[in-house]
C-alpha positions in Angstrom: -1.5 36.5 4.1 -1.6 33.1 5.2 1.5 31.3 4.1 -0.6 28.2 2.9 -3.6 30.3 1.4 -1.4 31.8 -1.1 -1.4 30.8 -4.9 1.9 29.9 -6.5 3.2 30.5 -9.9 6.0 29.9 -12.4 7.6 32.7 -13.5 10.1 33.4 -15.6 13.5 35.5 -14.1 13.6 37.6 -17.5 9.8 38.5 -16.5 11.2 39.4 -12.7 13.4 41.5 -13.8 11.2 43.4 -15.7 8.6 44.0 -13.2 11.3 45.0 -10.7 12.8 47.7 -12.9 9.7 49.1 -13.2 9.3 49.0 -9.5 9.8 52.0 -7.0 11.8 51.7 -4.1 9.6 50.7 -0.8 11.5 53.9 1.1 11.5 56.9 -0.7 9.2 55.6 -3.4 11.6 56.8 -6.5 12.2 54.8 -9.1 14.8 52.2 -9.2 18.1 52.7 -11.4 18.3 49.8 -13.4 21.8 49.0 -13.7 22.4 48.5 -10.1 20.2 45.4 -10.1 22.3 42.6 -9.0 21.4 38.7 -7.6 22.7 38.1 -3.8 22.7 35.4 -2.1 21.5 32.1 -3.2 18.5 30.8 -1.8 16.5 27.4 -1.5 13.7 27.0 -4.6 13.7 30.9 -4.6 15.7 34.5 -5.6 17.1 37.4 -4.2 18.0 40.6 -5.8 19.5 43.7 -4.3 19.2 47.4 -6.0 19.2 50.8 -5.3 17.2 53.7 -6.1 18.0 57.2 -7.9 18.0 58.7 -4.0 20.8 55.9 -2.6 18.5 54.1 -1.0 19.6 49.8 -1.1 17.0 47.7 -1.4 16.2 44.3 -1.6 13.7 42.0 -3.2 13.2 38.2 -2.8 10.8 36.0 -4.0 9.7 33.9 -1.2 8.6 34.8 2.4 10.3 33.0 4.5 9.1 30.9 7.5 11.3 30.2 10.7 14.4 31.4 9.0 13.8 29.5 5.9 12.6 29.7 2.7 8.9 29.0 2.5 8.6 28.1 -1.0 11.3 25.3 -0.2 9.4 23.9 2.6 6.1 23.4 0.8 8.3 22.0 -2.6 9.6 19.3 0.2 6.3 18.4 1.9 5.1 18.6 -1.3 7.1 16.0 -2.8 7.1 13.9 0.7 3.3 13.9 1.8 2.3 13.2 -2.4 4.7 9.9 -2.2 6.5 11.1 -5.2 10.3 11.2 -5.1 12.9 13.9 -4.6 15.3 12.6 -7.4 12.9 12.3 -10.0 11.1 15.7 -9.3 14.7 17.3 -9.1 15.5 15.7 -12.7 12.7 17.2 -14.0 13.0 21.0 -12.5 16.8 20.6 -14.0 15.0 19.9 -17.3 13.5 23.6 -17.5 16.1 24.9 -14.9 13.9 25.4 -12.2 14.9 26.1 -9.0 13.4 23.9 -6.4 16.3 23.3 -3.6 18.8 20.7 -2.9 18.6 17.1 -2.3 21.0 17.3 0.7 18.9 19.7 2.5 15.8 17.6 1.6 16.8 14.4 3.2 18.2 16.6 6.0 14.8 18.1 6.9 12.9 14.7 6.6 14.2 13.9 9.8 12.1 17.0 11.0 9.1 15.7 9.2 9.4 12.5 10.6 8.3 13.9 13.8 5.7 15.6 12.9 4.2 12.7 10.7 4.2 10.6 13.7 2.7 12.9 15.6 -0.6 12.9 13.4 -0.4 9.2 12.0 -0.7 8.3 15.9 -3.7 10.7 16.9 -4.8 8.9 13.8 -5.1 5.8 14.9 -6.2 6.8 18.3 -9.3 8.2 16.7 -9.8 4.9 14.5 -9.5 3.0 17.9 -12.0 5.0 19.7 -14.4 4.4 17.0 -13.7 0.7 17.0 -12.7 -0.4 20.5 -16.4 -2.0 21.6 -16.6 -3.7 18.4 -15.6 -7.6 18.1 -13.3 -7.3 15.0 -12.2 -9.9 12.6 -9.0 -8.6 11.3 -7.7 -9.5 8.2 -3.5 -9.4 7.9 -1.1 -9.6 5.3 2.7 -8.7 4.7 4.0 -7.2 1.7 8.1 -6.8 1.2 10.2 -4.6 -0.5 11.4 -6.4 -3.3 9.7 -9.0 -5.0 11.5 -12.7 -4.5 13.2 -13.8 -1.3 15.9 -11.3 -1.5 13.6 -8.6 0.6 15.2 -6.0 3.0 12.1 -4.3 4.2 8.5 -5.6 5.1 5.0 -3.9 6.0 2.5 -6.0 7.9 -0.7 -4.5 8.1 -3.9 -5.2 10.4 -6.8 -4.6 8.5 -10.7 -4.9 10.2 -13.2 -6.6 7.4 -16.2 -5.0 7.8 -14.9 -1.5 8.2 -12.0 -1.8 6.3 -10.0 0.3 8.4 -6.3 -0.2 9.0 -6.2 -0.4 12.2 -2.1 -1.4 12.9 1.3 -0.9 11.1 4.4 -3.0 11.9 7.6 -2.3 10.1 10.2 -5.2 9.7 14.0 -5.4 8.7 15.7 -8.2 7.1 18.5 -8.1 9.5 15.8 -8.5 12.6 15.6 -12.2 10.9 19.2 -12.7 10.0 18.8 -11.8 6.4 16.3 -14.4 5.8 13.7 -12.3 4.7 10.5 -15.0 4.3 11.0 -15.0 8.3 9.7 -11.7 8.3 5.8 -12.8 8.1 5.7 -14.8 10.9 7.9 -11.9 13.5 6.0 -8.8 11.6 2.4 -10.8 12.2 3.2 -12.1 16.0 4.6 -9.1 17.2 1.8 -6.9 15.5 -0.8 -9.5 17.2 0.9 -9.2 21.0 0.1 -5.9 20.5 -3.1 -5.4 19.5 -4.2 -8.3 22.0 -2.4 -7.2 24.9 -1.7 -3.1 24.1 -4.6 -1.8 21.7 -8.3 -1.5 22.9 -9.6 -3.7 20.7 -11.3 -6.9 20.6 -10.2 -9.4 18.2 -12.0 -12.6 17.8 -11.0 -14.0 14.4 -7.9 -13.6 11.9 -8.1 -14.2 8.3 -4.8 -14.3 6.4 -3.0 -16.2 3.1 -2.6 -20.2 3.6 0.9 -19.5 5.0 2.5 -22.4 7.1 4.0 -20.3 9.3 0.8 -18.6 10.1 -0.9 -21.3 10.3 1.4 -23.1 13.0 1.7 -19.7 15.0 -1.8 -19.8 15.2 -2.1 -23.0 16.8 -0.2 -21.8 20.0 -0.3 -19.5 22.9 -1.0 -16.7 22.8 -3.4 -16.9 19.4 -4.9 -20.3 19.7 -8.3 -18.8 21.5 -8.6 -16.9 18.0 -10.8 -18.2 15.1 -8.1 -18.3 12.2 -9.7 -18.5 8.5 -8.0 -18.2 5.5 -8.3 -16.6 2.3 -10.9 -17.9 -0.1 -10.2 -16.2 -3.2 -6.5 -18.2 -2.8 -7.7 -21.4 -2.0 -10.0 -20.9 -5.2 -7.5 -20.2 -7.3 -5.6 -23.0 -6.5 -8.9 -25.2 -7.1 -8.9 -23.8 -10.7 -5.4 -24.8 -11.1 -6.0 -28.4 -10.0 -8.5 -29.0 -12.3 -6.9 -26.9 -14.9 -4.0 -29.8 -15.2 -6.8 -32.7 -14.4 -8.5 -31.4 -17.7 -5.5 -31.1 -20.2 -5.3 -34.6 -20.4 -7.3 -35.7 -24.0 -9.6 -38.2 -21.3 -10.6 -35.4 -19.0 -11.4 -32.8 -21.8 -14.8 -33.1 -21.0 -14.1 -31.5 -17.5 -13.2 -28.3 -18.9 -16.3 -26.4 -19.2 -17.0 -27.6 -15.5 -14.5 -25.8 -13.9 -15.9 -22.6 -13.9 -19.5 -23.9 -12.1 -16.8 -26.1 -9.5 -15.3 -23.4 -8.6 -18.9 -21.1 -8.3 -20.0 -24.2 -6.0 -17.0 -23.7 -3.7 -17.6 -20.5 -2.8 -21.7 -21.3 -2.2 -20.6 -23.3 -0.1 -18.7 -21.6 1.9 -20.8 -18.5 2.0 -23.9 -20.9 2.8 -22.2 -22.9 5.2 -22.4 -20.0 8.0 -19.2 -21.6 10.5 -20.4 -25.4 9.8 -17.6 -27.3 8.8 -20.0 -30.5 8.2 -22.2 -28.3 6.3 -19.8 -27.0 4.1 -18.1 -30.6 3.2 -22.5 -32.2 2.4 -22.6 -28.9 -0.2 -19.5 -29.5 -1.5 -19.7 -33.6 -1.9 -23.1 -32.6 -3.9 -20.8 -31.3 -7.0 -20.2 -35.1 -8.0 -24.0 -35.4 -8.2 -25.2 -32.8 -10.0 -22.0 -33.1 -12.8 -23.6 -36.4 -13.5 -27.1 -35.3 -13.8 -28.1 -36.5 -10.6 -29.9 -33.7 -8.6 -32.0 -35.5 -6.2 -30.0 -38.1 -3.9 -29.8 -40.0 -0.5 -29.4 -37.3 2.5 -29.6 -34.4 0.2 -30.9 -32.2 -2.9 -29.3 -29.7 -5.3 -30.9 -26.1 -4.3 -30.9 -24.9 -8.3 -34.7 -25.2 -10.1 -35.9 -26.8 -12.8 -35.9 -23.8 -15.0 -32.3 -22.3 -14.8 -30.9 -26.8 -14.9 -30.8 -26.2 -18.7 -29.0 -22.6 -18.4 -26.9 -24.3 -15.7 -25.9 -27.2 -18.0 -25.6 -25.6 -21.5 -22.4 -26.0 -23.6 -21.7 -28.6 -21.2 -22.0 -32.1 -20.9 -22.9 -34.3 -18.4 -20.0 -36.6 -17.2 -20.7 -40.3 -16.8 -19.4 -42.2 -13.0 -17.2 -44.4 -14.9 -15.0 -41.9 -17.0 -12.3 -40.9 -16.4 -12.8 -37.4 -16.1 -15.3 -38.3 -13.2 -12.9 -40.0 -11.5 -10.0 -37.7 -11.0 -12.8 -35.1 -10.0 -14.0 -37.0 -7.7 -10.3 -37.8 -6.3 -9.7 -34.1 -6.1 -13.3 -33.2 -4.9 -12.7 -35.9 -1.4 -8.6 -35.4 -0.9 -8.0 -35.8 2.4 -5.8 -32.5 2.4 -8.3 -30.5 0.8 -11.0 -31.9 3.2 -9.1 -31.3 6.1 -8.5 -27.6 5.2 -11.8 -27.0 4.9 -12.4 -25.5 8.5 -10.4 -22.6 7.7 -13.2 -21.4 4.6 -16.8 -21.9 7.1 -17.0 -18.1 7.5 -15.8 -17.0 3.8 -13.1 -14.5 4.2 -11.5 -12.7 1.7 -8.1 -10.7 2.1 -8.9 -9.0 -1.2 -8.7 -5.3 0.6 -5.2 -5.8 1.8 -4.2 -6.7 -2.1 -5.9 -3.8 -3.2 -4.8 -1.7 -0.5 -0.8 -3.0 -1.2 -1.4 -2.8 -5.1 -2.7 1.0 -5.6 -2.1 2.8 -2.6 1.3 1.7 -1.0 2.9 1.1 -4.2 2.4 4.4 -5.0 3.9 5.6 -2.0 6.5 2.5 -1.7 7.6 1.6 -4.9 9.2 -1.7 -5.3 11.9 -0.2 -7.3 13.6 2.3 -5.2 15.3 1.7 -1.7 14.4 3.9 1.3 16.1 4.1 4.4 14.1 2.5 7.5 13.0 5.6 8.6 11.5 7.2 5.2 10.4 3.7 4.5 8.5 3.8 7.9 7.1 7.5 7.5 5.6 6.9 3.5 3.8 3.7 5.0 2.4 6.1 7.8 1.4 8.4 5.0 -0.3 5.3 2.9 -1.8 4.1 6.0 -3.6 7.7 6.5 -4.5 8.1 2.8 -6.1 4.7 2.5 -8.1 5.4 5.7 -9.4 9.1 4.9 -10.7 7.8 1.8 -13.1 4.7 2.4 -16.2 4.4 1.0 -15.9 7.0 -2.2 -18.8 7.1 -4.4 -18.1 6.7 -7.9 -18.1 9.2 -10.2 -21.5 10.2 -12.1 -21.7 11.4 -15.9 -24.1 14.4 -17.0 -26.6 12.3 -16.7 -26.0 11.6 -13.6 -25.4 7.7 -14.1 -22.3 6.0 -12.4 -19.1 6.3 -14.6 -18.1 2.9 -15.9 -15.4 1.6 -17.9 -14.3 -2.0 -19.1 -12.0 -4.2 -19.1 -11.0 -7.2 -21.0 -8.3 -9.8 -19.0 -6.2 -11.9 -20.8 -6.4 -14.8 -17.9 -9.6 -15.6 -17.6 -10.8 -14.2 -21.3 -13.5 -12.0 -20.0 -14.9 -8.3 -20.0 -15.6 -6.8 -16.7 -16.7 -3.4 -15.8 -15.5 -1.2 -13.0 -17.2 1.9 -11.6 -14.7 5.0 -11.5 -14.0 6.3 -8.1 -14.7 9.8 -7.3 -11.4 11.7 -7.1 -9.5 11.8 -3.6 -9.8 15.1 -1.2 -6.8 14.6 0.8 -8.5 16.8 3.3 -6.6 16.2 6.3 -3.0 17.2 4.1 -3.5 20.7 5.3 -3.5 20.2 8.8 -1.0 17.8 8.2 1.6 20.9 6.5 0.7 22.6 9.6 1.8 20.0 12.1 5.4 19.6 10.0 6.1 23.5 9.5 4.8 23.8 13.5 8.0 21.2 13.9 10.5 22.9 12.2 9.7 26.2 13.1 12.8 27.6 14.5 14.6 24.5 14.9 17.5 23.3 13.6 18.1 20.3 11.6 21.0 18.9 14.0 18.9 18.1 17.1 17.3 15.2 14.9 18.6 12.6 14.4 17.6 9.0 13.2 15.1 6.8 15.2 15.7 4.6 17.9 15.1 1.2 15.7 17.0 2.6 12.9 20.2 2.8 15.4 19.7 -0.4 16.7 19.6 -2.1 13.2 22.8 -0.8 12.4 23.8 -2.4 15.6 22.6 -5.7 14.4 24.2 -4.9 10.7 25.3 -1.9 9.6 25.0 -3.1 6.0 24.1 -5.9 3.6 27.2 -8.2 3.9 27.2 -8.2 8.1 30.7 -7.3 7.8 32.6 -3.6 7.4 32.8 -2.5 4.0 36.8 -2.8 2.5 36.7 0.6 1.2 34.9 1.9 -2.6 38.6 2.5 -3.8 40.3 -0.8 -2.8 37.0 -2.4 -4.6 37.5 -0.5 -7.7 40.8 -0.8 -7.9 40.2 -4.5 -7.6 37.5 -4.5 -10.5 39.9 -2.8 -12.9 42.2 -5.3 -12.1 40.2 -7.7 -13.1 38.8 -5.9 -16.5 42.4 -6.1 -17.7 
């Protein structure tokens, strides 16, 4: 039988033993004297008894088939644990829990340098096959870089090269802290031009616009050669959100109170206009000048016209009242609205580009392979972003979920920020079809092959080169240190 194909179960070793003394031997076909039943040899996540029969015969019986001289069982427990994202300590705690034997850590990190291989393997025909589908296409590429730890204290970053329309990743760049000197927020502006060089000058696509966070760095990169031909826009939903915050303070004071219930519409107005303005930076700054208008009443006015009707003004205006040019309230709106800053930026928002599926993608699907909290070594850190790169891409475009009655499945959700209910539709569950073929590729790897012709990659070598740990200098030795911090504790 197929190795894969098979069902697996739990069972129990009093259970075993039972079925095996009622067992015949596979020679002679007598039955089995049961005192001479005795466990052999230990193996990986499985068991091996040896016996003999009432004729002399010795047999043997173990509970996994084995697979290039290994234990099969123990393979799949470690892809299992390595292609799912989930991690080897905390899986082993638990089998130790109900004493179940699932194989040693030690052998586990020894054959994910086997895995590695393979992984890279399929994560790059993987992205060959999301490049021939793209290549003709002018893309605008949304990019973002999320580190390791939160703070400025990263050691690790992931840059990642996302096209808007398809939402595709199309490019991965790995970064170390020690390729920037230990300064970690240096790690944007290296992870985002060296992933940029390649995809301009190595990849078959065509780029014509990048969209990223209002990040200095970025945006003075993008200024110069060889990015300045490229339409840059930045992240609306940011630039927003800091807009709320402005006018947030401007209205706490007791004579701007009336500006409160028009942040909400402000903010609604800046993104009209920046989804109406289609690449006119002139006709985004007319619609957004219009604001102090209409706040005052005034919907008609020299060189141009609110676009709302009659009917929805009073809908538009409820619970809300109109401010007057000489308040105060008026005023510092209208020293916000014109800021020359603000203003100035505004080129970056005439096509209305959101990062949003970066966040999203970084939040449910990375983390979950990532985690903030635990440290991985370059190498594992690189191969679980290949693996969250693959799952986010396989699974684009799910419908959601329908009930009996075949209606979406939707469930709400109150925020605390902003006060409100919203509603979600429920994904439909994830196939991970490609994971088979994916097992094949690493057990292909392995097969036969030993775990000391692999070693660690290229860039992981050439780190330690750079820094072989934390403190760029060799480490004194864990006795002399505690020594020292006993010392001190007296």
């Amino acid at each position: 039988m197929n190795i894969l194909s098979d069902r697996r179960f739990v069972v129990g070793e009093r259970e075993l033993l039972d079925l095996l003394k009622r067992s015949t031997c596979t020679e002679c076909g007598d039955p089995i004297i049961q005192s001479s039943i005795v466990e052999a040899e230990k193996i990986a996540a499985g068991v091996k008894y040896k016996y003999t029969c009432t004729n002399g015969h010795v047999g043997k019986w173990i509970s996994t088939p084995f697979y290039g001289g290994r234990s099969a069982v123990a393979i799949l427990l470690q892809l299992m644990v390595l292609l799912s994202g989930a991690s080897w300590d905390q899986i082993n705690m638990g089998a130790k829990f109900i004493n179940l034997a699932i194989g040693s850590a030690r052998q586990f990190y020894r054959m994910q340098l086997q895995y590695r291989v393979a992984v890279q393997k399929v994560f790059t025909k993987h992205m060959e096959d999301i490049g021939d589908k793209l290549k003709e296409i002018p893309l605008s590429l949304a990019v973002d870089v999320r580190y390791d730890t939160p703070g400025f204290c990263a050691n690790k970053s992931t840059a990642v090269f996302m096209d808007v329309n398809s939402k595709h990743i199309i490019h991965l760049e790995i970064g170390d802290s020690r390729e920037v000197g230990r300064h970690s927020p240096k790690m944007e502006r290296l992870l985002i031009e060296r992933g940029l060089n390649y995809i301009l000058n190595v990849s078959p696509y065509v780029v014509w616009e990048i969209i990223s966070d209002a990040s200095r760095n970025i945006i003075s990169m993008m200024r110069t050669d060889p990015f300045k031909h490229l339409q840059h826009s930045l992240d609306i939903w940011h630039k927003a959100k800091k807009l709320a915050f402005l006018l947030g303070e401007i209205a706490k004071k007791a004579a701007n109170k009336d500006l409160l219930p028009w942040i909400r519409p402000i903010i609604n107005h800046f993104w009209y206009c920046c989804s109406a303005s289609k690449g006119n930076v002139e006709k985004l700054l007319k619609k957004w000048f219009g604001i102090l208008h209409h706040v005052t009443n005034q919907h008609i006015w020299p060189g141009g016209r609110c676009h709302h009707t009659e009917n929805n003004l009073e809908s538009l205006s409820s619970n809300r009242k109109w401010l007057h040019r000489n308040s105060s309230a008026f005023q510092e709106l209208r020293k916000a609205i014109t800021n020359r800053d603000w203003c100035g930026s505004m080129a970056f928002y005439v096509n209305c580009r959101q990062t949003w599926a970066i966040e999203n993608f970084f939040s449910h699907t990375l983390l979950h392979y990532v985690p903030k909290r635990v440290s991985y070594s370059y190498d594992s850190y690189t191969i679980r972003n290949m693996l969250a790169v693959m799952d986010h891409n396989n699974h684009l475009h799910r419908l959601p979920q329908v009930t009996e009655s075949g209606l979406p499945y939707v469930y709400s959700h109150f925020s605390r920020k902003t006060k409100q209910w919203v509603a979600y539709e429920k994904k439909s569950i994830k196939e991970y079809s490609y994971i088979p073929g994916l097992i094949i590729t690493c057990m292909k790897e392995i097969y036969g092959r030993s775990c000391a012709g692999y070693t660690r990659t290229r860039q992981s070598k050439d780190l330690d080169n750079i820094s072989a740990n934390l403190s760029g200098s060799a480490n004194p030795g864990s006795r002399v240190l505690l020594a020292e911090m006993k010392s001190r504790k007296k």
